[in-house]
N, C-alpha and C positions, 0 to 999 in steps of 0.2 A: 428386552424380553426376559423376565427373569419371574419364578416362580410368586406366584400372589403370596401376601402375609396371610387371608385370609378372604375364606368366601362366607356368602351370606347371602342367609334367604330375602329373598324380594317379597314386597305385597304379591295379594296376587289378581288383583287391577293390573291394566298393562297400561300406559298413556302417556300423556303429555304436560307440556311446560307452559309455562306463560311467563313473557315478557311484553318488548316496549314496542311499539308502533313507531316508524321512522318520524324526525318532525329535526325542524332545521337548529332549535334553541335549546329545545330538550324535549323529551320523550312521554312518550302517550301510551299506557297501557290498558287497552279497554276491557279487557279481561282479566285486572288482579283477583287474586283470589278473593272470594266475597267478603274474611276477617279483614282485609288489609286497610292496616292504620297507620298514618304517618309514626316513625318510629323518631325516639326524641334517644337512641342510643348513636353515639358519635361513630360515623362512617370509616371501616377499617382501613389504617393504611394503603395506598395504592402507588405503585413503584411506575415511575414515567406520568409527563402530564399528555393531560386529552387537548387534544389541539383545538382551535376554536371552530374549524371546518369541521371537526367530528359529528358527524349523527349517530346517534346511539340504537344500535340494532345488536341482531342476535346471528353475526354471519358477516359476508364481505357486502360492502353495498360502495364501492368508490372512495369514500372517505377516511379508512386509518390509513394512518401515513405517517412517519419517523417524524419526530418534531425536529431533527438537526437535518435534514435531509430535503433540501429544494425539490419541489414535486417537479415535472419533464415539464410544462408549460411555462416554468418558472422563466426569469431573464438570468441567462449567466454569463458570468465573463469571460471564461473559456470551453467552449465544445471540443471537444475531440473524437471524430469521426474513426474508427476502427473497422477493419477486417473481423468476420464472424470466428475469430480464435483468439480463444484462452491464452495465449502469449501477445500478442497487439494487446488485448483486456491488460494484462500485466503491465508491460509496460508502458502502458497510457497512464495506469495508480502511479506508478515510480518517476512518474516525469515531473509532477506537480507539487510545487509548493505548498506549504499551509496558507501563506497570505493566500496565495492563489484559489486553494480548497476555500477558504472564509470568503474571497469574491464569488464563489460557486463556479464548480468545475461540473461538468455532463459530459458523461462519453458515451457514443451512441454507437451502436453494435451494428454492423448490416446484416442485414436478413441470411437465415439459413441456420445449421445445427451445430453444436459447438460437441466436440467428445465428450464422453464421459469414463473413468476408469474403475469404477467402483465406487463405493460407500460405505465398506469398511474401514476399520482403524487402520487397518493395515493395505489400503489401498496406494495407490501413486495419487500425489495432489493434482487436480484440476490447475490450481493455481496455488500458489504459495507465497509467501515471507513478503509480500505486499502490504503497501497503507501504512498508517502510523497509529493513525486513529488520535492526533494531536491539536488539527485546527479544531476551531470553532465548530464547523461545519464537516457532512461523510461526505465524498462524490459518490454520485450519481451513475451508476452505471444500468443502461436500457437500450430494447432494441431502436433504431430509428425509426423505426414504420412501424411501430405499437407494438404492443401488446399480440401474440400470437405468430411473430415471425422470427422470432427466437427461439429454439429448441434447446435442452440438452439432451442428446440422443440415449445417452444409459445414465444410470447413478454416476453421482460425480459426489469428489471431496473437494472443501477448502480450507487449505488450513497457515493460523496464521494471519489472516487477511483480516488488517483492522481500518477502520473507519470507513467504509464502502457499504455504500447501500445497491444493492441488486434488484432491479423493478422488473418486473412483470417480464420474466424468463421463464416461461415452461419447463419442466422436466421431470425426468422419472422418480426420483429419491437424491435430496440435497442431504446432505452431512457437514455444515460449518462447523471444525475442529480449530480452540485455539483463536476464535473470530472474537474479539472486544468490539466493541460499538460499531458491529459491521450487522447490516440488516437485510431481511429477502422480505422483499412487500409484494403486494399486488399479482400474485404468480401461482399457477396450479400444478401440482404435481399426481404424477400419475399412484407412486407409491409409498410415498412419505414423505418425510421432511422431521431434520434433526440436528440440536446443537450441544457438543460435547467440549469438553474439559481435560485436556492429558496432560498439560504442564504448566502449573503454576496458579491465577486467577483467570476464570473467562470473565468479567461483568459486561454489561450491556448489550450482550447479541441480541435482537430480537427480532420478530415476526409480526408484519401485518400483513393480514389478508393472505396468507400462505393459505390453500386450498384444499385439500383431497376428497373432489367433489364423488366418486363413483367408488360403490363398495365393490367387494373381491371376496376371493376365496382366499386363504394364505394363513402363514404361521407366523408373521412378520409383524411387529408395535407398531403404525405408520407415522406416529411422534412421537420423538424423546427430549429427554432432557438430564444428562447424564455429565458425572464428575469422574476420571478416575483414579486411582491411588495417588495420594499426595497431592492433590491438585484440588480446584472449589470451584463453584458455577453459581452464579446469585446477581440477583440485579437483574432479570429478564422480564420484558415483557413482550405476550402473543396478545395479538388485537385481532378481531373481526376476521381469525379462522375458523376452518369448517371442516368439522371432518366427517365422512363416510364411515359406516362398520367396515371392519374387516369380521368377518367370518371363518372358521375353522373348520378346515377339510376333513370331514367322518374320516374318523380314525388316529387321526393326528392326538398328539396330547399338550402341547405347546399352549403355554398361557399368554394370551393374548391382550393386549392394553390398548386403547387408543391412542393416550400419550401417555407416557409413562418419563417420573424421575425416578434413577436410580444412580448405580455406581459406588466403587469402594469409595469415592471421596465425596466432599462437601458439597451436599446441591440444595439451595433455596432458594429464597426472593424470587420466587416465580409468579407474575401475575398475569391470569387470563381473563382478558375482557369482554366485552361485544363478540363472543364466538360461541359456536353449538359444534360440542363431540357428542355425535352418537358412540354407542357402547362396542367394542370390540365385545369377545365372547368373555373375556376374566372381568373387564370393566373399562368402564369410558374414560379415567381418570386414576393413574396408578402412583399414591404420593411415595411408596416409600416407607423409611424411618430416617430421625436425623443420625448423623453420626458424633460418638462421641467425641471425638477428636477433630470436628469442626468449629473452629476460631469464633466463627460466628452464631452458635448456639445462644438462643435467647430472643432472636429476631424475627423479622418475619419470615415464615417457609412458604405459605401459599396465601395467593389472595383470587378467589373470586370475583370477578367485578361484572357484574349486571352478563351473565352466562348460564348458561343452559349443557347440562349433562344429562346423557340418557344412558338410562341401562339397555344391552344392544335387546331384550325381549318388547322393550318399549318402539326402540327404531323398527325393528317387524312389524310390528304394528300397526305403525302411522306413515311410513315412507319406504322401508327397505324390505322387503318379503325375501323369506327363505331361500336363496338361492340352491340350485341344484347342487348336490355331494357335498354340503355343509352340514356343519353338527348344529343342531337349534340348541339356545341357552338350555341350561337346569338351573342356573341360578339368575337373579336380577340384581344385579351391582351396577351401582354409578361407582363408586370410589371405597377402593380399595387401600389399605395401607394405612399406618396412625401419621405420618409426617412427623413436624416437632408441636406434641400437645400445647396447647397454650399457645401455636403461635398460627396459625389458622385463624382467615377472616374470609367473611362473605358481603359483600354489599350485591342486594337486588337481582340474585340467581334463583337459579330454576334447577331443583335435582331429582330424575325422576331413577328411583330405585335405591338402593342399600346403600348404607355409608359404614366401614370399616367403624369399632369404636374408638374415640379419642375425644379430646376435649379442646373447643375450638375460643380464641381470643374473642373474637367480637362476630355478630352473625344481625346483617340489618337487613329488613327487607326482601329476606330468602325465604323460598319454600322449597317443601320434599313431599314425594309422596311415601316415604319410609316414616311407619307408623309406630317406627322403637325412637326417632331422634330425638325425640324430647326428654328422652331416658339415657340414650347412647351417645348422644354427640352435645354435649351439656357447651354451653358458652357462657366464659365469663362477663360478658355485658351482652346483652339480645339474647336469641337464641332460634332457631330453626322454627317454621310454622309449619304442622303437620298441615296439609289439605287433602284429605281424600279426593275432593270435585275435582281435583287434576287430573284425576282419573277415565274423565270425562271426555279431556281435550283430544278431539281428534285429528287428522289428515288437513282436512281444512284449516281449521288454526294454525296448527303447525307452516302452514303451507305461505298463510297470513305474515307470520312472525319472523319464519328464517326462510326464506324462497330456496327452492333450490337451486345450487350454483350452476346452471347448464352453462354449454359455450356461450351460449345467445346471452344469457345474462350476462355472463363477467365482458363479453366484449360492450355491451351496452355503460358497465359500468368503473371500466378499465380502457375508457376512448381516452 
């Protein structure tokens, strides 16, 4: 959470996105925008492949899932059955081998809540100095009896912990510090979820289907994406997350972000796919600046992919009504912050309200309903298509397009 580069007026339509209709081979959007032309500009970079199980939606629907990472149905060569604590969890990762990890390793948690010690930098770790992250293959860590019998009872940290994927664990506010090719998939959390950077390179942490289905009051990012001094974070990809506004308590003055990159050090290669953030109160999407003294300058910093951001006056709108002793927007922002100009891409999103100005690499198949981008947010190959009719889409579309994640759903689609 850290103060906006800049705000920006909104239209002042309040509305909605269009994307893809689920469909098993690829996707169906019955509502593009009525200009939409196949675009013949080359599709921008995208960090992580899409698995061939993937349906392409706008939110979690069963389907994203770590491509190095055995889904719980899978057949593995060794199970290892666990006590519902954070040390069994440890040392179940420390036991096994790579050959072993490459045969596929699952370790199945029993039922009940695990602690949690905070979610600060400066918290006590959950777990720690675990994994290697060097087989072929992450293990598999989930509860035995699904989805929903696993708890973390408060915020928890991990830090450290590489090659481990975490499936469908509940909890309040996750913080992976230091996690290389360690993943949290399938899993809803009450107040956030966050992967940071303190010593050295993080690359590959990433996030499918990570949740924060219910909005709040609070002064709190509920995703980040953060480097800090001396240290880099690049190489990530979030699939088929969802996030909820967070709302600002009258009075407060705390700038607010849905997900936000920031941090003294180097943060890029972040790519968001098949996910809908609605807008916190500062904006749905907080990129940043790059920094000068990042190695990696010149590369990719953000990529869009087939995603949907709203400004939170938009989420009011259509799905989240003004909660009691919150402050309502004055402004409409989806995305904040310039990132690294020239290194911004979009393939087949959806951005409803204000975009920060900068100058974006490639932009296919996107629209906004910000009525400066064609002026403001220039692309070197494509470029943004304004639609006002977006203006139009309401509750029901929306409702069509990204369901909202209740328990009933995620257990229907987290069996």
């Amino acid at each position: 959470m850290t103060k906006p580069i800049s705000r920006r007026t909104l239209l002042t339509g309040a509305a909605l996105l269009a994307p893809t209709a689920m469909a098993s081979a690829a996707y169906l959007d019955p509502l593009r925008p009525r200009f939409w032309r196949p675009s013949t500009v080359p599709a921008a970079p995208v960090h992580g492949a899409v698995a061939a199980s993937t349906v392409r939606s706008f939110g979690p629907n069963g389907t994203h899932w770590p491509t190095h990472t055995p889904k719980p149905t899978a057949t593995f060569a060794k199970v290892i059955d666990v006590a519902c604590d954070w040390t069994a969890i440890g040392r179940a990762i420390s036991s096994v081998t790579d050959a072993q990890i490459a045969a596929g390793v699952h370790i199945r948690v029993a039922p009940g809540t695990l602690p949690g010690y905070g979610a600060s930098s400066g918290s006590p770790a959950a777990l720690k100095g675990v994994g290697r992250g060097t087989a072929s293959k992450n293990i598999l860590v989930s509860p035995k009896n699904g989805w929903g019998s696993v708890t973390v009872a408060d915020s928890a940290r991990l830090v450290g912990v590489k090659g481990v994927t975490f499936a469908r664990i509940n909890g309040r506010f996750m913080l992976l510090t230091d996690c290389s090719r360690t993943a949290w998939a399938q899993s809803k959390v009450s107040h956030g979820f966050r992967m940071t950077s303190s010593s050295g390179v993080l690359e590959g942490c990433s996030a499918h289907e990570v949740v924060m289905a219910d909005a709040k009051v609070d002064i709190n990012d509920p995703f980040g994406y953060a480097a800090g001094t001396n240290s880099i974070i690049k190489d990530s990809l979030w699939e088929g997350c969802y996030c909820a506004p967070v709302f600002r308590p009258s009075g407060a003055k705390d700038h607010i972000d849905s997900l936000q990159m920031y941090g003294n050090g180097g943060y890029r290669g972040l790519t968001i796919r098949d996910s809908t953030l609605f807008g916190a109160l500062n904006s749905a999407l907080q990129i940043g600046g790059a920094k000068p003294q990042d190695p990696n300058l010149g590369t990719p910093f953000l990529t869009l992919d087939h995603t949907i951001l709203t400004a939170q006056i938009f989420a009011i709108r259509v799905r989240y009504p003004l909660p009691s002793g919150a402050q309502g927007p004055t402004i409409g922002q989806a995305i904040n912050g310039s990132g690294e100009p020239g290194q911004l891409y979009a393939n087949d999103s959806y951005v409803f309200g204000s975009m920060y100005d900068t100058q974006w690499a490639s932009v296919t198949n996107s629209f906004t309903s910000y009525d400066k981008a064609a002026s403001k947010n220039l692309s070197a190959a494509g470029g943004w298509k304004v639609d006002t009719g977006m203006s139009s889409y309401g509750s029901a579309w929306f409702d069509q397009q990204t369901p909202t994640p209740t328990d009933a759903y995620l257990a229907r689609i987290w069996a």
